[in-house]
C-alpha positions, 0 to 999 in steps of 0.5 A: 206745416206751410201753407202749400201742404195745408192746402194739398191736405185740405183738398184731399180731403174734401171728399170727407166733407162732401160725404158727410155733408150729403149723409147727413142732409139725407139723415136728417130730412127722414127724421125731420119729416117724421116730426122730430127736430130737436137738437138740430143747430139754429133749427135746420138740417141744412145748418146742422149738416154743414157744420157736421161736415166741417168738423170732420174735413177738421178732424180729417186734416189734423188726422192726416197732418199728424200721421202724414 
């Protein structure tokens, strides 16, 4: 895979990133409030949706990559 192709995959499939990113920010505010914040990574929503939506973008890339 060259680097041009990696970087058209990665943008291509940001909007996954985005997607899940705000889903989860939102999911996790309505849990959060109600006093449950356990299994959250470093204790914060913000934190635990960023890294949510990075292992989908991942796993969006590797999925396009694969079955082009």
């Amino acid at each position: 895979m060259t680097p041009e192709l990696f970087s058209l995959l990665a943008m291509k499939s940001i909007g996954v990133a985005i997607g899940v990113f705000v889903g989860v920010v939102i999911g996790l505010n309505v849990r959060a409030r109600k006093g449950n914040r356990q299994n959250l990574f470093r204790d914060s929503v913000f934190a635990t949706a960023f890294l949510a939506s990075m292992i989908a973008w991942a796993f969006v890339i590797i999925m396009r990559a694969v079955l082009g």
